[in-house]
KOLBAKOL-457480 format. One record per residue: residue number from 1; residue in one letter; chain; x, y, z of N, C-alpha, C in turn. Coordinates in Angstrom, 2 decimals. Layout:
+-----+------+------+---------+---------+---------+---------+---------+---------+---------+---------+---------+
: pos : code : unit :      nx :      ny :      nz :     cax :     cay :     caz :      cx :      cy :      cz :
+-----+------+------+---------+---------+---------+---------+---------+---------+---------+---------+---------+
: NUM :    A :    A :       X :       Y :       Z :       X :       Y :       Z :       X :       Y :       Z :
...
+-----+------+------+---------+---------+---------+---------+---------+---------+---------+---------+---------+
***
This chain:
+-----+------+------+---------+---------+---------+---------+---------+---------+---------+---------+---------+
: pos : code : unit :      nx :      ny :      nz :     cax :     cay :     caz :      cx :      cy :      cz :
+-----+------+------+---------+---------+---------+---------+---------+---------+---------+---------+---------+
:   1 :    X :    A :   81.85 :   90.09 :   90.50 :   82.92 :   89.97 :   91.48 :   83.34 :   91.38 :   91.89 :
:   2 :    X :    A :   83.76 :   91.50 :   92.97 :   84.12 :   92.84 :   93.23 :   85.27 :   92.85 :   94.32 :
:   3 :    X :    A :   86.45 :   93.49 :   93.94 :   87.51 :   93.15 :   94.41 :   88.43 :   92.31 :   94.12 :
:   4 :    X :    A :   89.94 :   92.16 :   94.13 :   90.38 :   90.96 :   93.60 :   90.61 :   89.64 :   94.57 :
:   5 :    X :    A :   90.38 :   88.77 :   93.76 :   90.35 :   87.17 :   93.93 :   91.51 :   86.94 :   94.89 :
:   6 :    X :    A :   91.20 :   85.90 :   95.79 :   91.87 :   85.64 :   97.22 :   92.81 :   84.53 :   96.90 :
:   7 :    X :    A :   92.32 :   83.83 :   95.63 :   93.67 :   82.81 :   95.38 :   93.70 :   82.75 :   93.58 :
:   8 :    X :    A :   94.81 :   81.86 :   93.62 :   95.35 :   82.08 :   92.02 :   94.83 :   81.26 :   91.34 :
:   9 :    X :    A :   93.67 :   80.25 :   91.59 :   92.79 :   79.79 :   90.88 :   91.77 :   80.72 :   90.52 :
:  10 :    X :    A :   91.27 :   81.44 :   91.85 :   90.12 :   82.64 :   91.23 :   90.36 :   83.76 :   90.10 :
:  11 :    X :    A :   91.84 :   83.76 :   90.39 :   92.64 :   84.48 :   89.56 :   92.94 :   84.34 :   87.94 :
:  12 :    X :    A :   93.00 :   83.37 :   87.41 :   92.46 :   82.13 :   86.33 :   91.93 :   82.40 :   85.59 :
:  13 :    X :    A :   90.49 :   82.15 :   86.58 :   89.02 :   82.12 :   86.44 :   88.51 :   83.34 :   85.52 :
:  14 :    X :    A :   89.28 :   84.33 :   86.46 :   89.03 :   85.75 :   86.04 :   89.43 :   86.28 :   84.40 :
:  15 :    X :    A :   90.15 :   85.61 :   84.57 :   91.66 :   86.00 :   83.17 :   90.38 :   85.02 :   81.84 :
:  16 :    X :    A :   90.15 :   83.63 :   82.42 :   89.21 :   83.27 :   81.39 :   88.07 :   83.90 :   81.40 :
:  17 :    X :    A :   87.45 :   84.65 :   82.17 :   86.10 :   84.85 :   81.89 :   86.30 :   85.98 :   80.92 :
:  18 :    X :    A :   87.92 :   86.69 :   80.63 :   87.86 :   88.08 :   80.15 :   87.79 :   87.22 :   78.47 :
:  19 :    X :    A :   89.08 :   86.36 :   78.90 :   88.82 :   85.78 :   77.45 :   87.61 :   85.40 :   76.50 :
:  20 :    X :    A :   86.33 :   84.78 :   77.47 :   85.24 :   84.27 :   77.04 :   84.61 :   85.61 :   76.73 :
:  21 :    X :    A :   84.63 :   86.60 :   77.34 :   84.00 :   87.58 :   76.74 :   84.47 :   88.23 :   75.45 :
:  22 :    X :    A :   85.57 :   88.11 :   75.31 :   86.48 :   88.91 :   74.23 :   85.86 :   87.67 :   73.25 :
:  23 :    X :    A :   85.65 :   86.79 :   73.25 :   85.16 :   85.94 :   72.28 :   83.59 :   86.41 :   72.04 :
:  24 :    X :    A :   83.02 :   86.29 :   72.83 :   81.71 :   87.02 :   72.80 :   81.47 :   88.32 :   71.87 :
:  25 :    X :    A :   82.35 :   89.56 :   72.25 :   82.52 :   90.28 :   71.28 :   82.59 :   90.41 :   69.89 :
:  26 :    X :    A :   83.83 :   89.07 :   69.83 :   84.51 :   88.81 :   68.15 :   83.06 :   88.49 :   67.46 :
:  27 :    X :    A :   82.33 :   87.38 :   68.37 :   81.27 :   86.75 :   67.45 :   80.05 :   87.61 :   67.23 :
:  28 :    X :    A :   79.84 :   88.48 :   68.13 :   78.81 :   89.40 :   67.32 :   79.65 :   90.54 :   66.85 :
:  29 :    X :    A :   80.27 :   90.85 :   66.71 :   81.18 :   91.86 :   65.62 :   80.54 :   91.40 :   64.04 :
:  30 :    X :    A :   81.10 :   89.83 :   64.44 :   80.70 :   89.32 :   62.83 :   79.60 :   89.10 :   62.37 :
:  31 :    X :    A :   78.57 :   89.34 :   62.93 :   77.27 :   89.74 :   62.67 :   76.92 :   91.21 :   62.30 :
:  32 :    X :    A :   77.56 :   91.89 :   62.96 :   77.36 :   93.47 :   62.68 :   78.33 :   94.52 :   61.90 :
:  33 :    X :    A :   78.35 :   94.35 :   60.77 :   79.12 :   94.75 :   59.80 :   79.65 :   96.22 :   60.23 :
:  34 :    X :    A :   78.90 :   97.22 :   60.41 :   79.64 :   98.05 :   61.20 :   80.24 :   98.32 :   62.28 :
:  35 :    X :    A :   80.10 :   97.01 :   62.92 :   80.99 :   97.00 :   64.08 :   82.18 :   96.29 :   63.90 :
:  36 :    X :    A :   82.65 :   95.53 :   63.01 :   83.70 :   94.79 :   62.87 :   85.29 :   95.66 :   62.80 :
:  37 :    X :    A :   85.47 :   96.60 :   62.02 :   86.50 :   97.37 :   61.93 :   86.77 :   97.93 :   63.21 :
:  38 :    X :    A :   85.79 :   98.79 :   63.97 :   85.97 :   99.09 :   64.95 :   85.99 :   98.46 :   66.54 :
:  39 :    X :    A :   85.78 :   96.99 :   66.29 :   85.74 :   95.81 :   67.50 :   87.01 :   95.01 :   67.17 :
:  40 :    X :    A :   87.08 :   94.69 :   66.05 :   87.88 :   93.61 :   66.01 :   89.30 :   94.10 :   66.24 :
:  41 :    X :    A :   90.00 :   94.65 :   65.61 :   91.56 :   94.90 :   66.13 :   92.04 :   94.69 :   67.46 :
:  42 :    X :    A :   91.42 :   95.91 :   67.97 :   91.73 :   96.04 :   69.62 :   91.07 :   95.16 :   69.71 :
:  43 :    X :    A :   90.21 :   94.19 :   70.07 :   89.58 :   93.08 :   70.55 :   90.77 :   91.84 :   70.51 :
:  44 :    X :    A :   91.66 :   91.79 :   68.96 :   92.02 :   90.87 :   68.88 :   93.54 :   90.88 :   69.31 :
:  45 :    X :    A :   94.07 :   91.91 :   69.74 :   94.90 :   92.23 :   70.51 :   94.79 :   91.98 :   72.23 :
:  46 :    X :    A :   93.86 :   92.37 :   72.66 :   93.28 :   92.09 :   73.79 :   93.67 :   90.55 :   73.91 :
:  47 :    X :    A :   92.53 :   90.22 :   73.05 :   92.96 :   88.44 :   73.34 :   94.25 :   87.90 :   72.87 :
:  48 :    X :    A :   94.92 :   88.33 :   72.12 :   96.81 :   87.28 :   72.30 :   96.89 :   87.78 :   73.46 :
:  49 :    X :    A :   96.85 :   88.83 :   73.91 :   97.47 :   89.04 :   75.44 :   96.87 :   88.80 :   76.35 :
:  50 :    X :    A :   95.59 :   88.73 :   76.94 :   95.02 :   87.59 :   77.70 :   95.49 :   86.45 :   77.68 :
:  51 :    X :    A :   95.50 :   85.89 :   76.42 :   95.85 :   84.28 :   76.20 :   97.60 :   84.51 :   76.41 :
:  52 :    X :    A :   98.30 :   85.04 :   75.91 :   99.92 :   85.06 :   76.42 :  100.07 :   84.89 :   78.15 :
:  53 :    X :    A :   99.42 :   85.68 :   78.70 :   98.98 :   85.71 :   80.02 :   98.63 :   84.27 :   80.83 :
:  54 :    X :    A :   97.87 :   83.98 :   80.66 :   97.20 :   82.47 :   80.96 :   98.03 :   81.67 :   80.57 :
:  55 :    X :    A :   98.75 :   81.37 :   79.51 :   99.75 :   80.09 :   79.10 :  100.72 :   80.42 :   79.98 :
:  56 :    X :    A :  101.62 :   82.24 :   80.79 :  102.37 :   82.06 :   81.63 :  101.69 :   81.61 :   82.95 :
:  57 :    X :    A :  100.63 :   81.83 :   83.18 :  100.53 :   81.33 :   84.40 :  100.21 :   79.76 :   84.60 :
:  58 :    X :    A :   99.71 :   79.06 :   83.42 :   99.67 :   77.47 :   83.59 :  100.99 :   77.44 :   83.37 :
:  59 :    X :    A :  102.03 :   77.87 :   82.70 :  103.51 :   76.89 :   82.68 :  104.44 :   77.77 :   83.85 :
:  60 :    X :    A :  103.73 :   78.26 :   84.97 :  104.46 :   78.69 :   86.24 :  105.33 :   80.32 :   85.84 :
:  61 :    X :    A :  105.30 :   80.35 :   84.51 :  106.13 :   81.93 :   84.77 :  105.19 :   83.40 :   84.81 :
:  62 :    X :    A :  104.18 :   83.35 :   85.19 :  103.58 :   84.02 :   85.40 :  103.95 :   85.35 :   86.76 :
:  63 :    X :    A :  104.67 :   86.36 :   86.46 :  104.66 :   86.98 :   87.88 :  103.75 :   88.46 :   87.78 :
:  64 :    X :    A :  103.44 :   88.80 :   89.00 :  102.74 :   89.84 :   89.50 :  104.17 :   90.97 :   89.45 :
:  65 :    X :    A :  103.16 :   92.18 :   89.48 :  104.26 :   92.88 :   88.55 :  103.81 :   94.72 :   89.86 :
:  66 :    X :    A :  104.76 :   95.89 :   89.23 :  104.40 :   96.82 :   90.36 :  103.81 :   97.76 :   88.75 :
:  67 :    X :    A :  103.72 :   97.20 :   87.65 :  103.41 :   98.14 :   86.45 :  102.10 :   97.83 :   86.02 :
:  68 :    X :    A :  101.19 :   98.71 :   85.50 :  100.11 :   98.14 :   84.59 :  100.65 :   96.85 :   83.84 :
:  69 :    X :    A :   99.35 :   96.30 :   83.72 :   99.88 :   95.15 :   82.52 :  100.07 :   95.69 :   81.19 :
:  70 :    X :    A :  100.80 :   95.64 :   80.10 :  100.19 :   96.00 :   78.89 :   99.36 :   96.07 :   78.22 :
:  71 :    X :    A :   98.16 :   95.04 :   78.53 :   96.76 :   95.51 :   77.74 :   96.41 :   96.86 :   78.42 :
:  72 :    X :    A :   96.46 :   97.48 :   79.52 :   95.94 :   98.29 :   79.87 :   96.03 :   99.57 :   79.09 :
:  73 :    X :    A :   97.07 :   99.47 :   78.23 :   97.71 :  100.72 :   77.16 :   96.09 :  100.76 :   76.13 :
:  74 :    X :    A :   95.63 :   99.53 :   75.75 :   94.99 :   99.82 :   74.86 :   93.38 :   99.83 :   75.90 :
:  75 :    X :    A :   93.08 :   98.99 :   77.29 :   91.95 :   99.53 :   77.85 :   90.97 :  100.84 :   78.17 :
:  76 :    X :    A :   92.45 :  101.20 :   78.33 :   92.15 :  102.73 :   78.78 :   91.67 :  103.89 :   77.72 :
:  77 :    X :    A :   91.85 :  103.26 :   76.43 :   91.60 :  103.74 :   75.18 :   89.98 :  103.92 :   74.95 :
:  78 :    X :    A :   89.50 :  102.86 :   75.82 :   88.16 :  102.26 :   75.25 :   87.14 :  102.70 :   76.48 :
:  79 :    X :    A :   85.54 :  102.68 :   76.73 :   85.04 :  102.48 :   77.02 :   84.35 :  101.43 :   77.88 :
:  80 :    X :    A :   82.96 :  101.30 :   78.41 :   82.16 :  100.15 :   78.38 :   81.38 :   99.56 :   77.33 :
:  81 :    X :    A :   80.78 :  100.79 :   77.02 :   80.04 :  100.94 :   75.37 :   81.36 :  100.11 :   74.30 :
:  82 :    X :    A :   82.08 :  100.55 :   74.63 :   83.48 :   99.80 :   73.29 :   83.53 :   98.33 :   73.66 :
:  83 :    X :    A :   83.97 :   98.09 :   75.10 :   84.09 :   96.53 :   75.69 :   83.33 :   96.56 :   77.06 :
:  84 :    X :    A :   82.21 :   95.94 :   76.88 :   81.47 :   95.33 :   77.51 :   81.48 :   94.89 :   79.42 :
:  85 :    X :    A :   83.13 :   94.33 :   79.06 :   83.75 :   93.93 :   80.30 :   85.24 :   94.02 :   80.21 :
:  86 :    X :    A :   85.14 :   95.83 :   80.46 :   86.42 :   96.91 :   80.68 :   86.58 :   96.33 :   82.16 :
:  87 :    X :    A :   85.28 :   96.44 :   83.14 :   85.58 :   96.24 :   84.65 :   86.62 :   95.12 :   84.93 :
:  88 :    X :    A :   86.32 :   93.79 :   84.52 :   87.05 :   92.72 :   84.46 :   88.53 :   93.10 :   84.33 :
:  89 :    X :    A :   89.04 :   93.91 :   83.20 :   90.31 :   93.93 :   82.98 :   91.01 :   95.00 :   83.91 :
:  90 :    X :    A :   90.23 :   95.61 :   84.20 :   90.53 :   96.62 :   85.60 :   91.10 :   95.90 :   86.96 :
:  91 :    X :    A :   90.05 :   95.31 :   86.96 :   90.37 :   94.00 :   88.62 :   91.74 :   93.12 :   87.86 :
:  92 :    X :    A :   91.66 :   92.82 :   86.97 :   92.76 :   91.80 :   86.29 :   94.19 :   92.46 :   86.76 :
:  93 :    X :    A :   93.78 :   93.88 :   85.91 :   95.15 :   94.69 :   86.45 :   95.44 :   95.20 :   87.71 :
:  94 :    X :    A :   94.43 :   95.21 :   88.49 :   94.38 :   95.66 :   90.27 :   95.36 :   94.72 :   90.70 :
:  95 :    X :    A :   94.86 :   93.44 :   90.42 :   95.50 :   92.37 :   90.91 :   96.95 :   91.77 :   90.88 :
:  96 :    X :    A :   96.78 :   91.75 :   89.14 :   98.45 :   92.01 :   88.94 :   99.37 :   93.07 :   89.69 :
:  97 :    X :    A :   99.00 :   94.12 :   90.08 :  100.09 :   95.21 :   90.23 :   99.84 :   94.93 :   92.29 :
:  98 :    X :    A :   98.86 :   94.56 :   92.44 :   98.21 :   94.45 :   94.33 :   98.43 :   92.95 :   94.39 :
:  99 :    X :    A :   98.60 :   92.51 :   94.03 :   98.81 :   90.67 :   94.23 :   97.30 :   90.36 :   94.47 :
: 100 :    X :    A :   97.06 :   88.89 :   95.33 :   96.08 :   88.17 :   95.31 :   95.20 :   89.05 :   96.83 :
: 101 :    X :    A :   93.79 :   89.09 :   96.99 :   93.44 :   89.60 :   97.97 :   93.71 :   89.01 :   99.47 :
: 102 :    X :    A :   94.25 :   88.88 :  100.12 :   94.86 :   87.62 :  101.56 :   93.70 :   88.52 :  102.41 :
: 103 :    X :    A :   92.87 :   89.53 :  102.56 :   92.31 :   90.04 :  103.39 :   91.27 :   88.76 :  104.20 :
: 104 :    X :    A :   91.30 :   88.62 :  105.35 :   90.25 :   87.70 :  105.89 :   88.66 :   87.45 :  105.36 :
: 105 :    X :    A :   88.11 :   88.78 :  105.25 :   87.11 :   89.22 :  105.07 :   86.93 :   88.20 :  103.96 :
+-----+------+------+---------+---------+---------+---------+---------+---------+---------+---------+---------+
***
């Protein structure tokens, strides 16, 4: 995807796909013994706040904001090499702070 999402279903979409990946992560972490200490924390931080995120926006209190989100404190920490799908949480936060894309195009 490139750019942010034109409505707040795509918007969702997005927020789960970060989640599904952050799961992706956890589960080969636990395969790779040296990667676990250094994946799992921030990983599992990542995800309450993804998932805190998503439960506000299914029970309507979800608002768009003019600040980074707070995961971004710990994104910016990390890599691609660290998380896989940094890009994702980038657009996540574009979006939050730029609202939904209304451009025609």
């Amino acid at each position: 995807m490139t750019g942010r999402p034109k409505t707040a279903a795509a918007y969702v979409r997005l927020v789960e796909q970060a989640l599904d990946e952050l799961d992706d992560i956890l589960e080969a972490s636990s395969y790779d013994f040296d990667e676990i200490e250094s994946n799992q924390g921030f990983v599992e931080v990542l995800k309450k706040e993804l998932t805190g995120m998503r439960e506000s926006m299914q029970d309507g209190s979800y608002q768009f904001g003019r600040n980074d989100l707070p995961l971004m404190r710990i994104v910016k920490r990390h890599s691609e090499q660290d998380l896989p799908c940094i890009r994702l949480f980038y657009t996540i936060n574009e979006t939050h702070r730029q609202g939904l894309d209304a451009s025609g195009g």
